[in-house]
C-alpha positions, 0 to 999 in steps of 0.5 A, a space after each residue: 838271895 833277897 832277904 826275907 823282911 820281918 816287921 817288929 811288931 808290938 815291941 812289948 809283946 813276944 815279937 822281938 824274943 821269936 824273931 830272935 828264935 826264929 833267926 836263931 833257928 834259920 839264920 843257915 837256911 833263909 836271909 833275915 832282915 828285921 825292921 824295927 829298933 835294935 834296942 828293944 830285942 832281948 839281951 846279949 842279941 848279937 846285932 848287925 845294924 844294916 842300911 843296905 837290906 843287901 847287907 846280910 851277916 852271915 853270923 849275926 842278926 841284921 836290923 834296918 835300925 829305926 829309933 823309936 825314942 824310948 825302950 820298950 817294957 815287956 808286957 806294957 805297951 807304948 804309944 809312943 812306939 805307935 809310929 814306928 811300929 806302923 813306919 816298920 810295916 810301911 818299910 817292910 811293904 817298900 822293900 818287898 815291892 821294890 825286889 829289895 825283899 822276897 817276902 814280909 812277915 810280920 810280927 803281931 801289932 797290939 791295934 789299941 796301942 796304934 790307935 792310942 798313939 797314932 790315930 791308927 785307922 785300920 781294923 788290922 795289920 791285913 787292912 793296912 798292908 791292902 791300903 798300902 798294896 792299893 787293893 781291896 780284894 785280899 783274903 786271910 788264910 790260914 795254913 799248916 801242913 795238915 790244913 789250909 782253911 779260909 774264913 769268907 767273913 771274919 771278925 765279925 759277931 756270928 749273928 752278922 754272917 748272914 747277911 755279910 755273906 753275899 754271894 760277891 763276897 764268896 765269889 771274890 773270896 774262891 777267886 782270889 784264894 784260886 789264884 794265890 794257891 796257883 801263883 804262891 804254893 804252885 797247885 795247878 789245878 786247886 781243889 776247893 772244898 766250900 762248907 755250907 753255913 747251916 748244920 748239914 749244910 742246910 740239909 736241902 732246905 730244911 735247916 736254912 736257906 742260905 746254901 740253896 738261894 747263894 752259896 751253891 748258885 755260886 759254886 755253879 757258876 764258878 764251876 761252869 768257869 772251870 774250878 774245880 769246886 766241892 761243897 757246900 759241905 756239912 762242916 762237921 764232916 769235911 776235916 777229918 784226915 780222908 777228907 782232908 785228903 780230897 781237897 787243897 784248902 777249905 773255905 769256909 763261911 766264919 771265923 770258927 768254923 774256919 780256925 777251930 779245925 786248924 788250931 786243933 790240928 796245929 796249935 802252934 805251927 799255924 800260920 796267917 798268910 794274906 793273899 791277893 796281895 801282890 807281894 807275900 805277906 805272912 804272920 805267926 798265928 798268934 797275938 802279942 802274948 803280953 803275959 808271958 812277954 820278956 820271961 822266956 817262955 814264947 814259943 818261936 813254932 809259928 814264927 819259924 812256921 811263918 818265914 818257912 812259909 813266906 821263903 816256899 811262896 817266894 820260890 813259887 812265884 820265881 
């Protein structure tokens, strides 16, 4: 079985020390091959430096070794890692596109220290991996084994929403996460709760407008397509369990009001999964965690959450 590949992220976060965890943890369950320079994960890691991504050991943990020209300080990012951090990507994309690799999930990047050092011109990992993909259609979910929640407009101030939330964006967004929960998590028919903007969902007009002039014109015409399609609905009442129950993932128009519900059910096992994608990437749910880097105290939940994730999708889509 094709290993899945993890990208080494932002050597002087807790990238290195959960993917360690996470081989640790997996290393019977799922191949593992981690793309980055050996050197910089913990102490004492027991170290197989592969050139073949074929070349798994079954005891120790596989690198596709790079160099990145000095070590890493946990807690002090470098730019002169920017590199190879973003070529660790880039190796990681290659693989998975060429059958070398089931799947990518990647380990948190600190976007500042890529720019500082590599002009790095993306917003983020997501951006990135759709250049080199060649789309532009790719929506972020993301999901734990109570929820599966998707953001239609992301980082952005919540005074942009309304005009960010056009109704091509909403339609690209049910489209694309339709056809990732059929190919990657095998739901034949998925259900698609849809919250409205407004409190109430607009309640009929009275508390905005934007549900009745777009949202639910959209939701009609995808429905008249064939989706099956609830909403918009108020979203303080569409996350308790028995709501939950009654639909396969959430989308939603914000950042919070996507990921709020999600992090409250799953703090730690919450998993990014970009879909549209023609090849599967996953991410642990968290950023690079300088603070606590290099003291043993990160928790591997999300990583392991991540690579299980990416491995079930893989099997979906044989």
């Amino acid at each position: 079985m094709q290993p899945i590949a993890i990208s080494c992220g932002e050597p002087a976060g807790i990238g290195p020390e959960i993917a360690v965890a996470a081989w640790q943890a997996l290393k019977t369950e799922v191949p593992l091959l981690w793309i980055g320079d050996p050197t910089h994960l913990p102490a004492g890691t027991d170290v197989h430096c592969a050139t073949d991504p074929a070349d798994i050991h079954p005891f120790k943990m596989t690198v596709l070794a790079r160099d990145f020209g000095s070590p890493a300080i946990p807690g002090q990012p470098d730019p002169r890692h920017a590199n190879g951090v973003i070529a660790a990507i880039a190796d990681g994309v290659a693989l998975v596109q060429s059958g070398a690799a089931r799947a990518l999930c990647t380990a948190p990047i600190h976007k500042a220290a890529l720019i500082d050092g590599a002009d790095f011109a993306y917003p983020g990992h997501t951006e990135y991996l759709a250049a080199l993909a060649g789309t532009d259609q790719v929506v972020m979910m993301l999901a734990c084994g109570a929820l599966r929640v998707v953001p239609t407009t992301i980082h952005i101030p919540l005074s942009k929403v309304p005009s960010a939330l056009t109704a091509s964006l909403l339609t690209d967004t049910l489209l694309v996460t339709h056809a990732a929960l059929r190919r990657d998590f095998g739901i034949a028919t998925p259900r698609i709760a849809v919250a409205g903007l407004n409190p109430h969902a607009g309640e009929d007009g009275k508390i905005g407008h934007e549900e009745q002039e777009m949202i639910i014109p959209v939701l009609n015409a995808l429905r008249a397509q064939g989706m099956d399609i609830s909403g918009p609905m108020s979203a303080d009442t569409m996350f308790h369990a028995g709501a939950r129950a009654q639909y396969d993932v959430a989308v939603c128009m914000y950042h919070d009001q996507a990921l709020i519900p999600i992090k409250t059910l799953d703090f730690s096992g919450g998993v990014n999964v970009t879909l549209g994608l023609p090849f599967i990437r996953t991410s642990p749910d968290h950023g690079t965690a300088f603070d606590i880097a290099g003291k043993g105290m990160a928790d591997a939940t999300s990583m392991i959450a991540a690579i299980r994730m990416a491995a079930t999708m893989a099997d979906a889509r044989d």
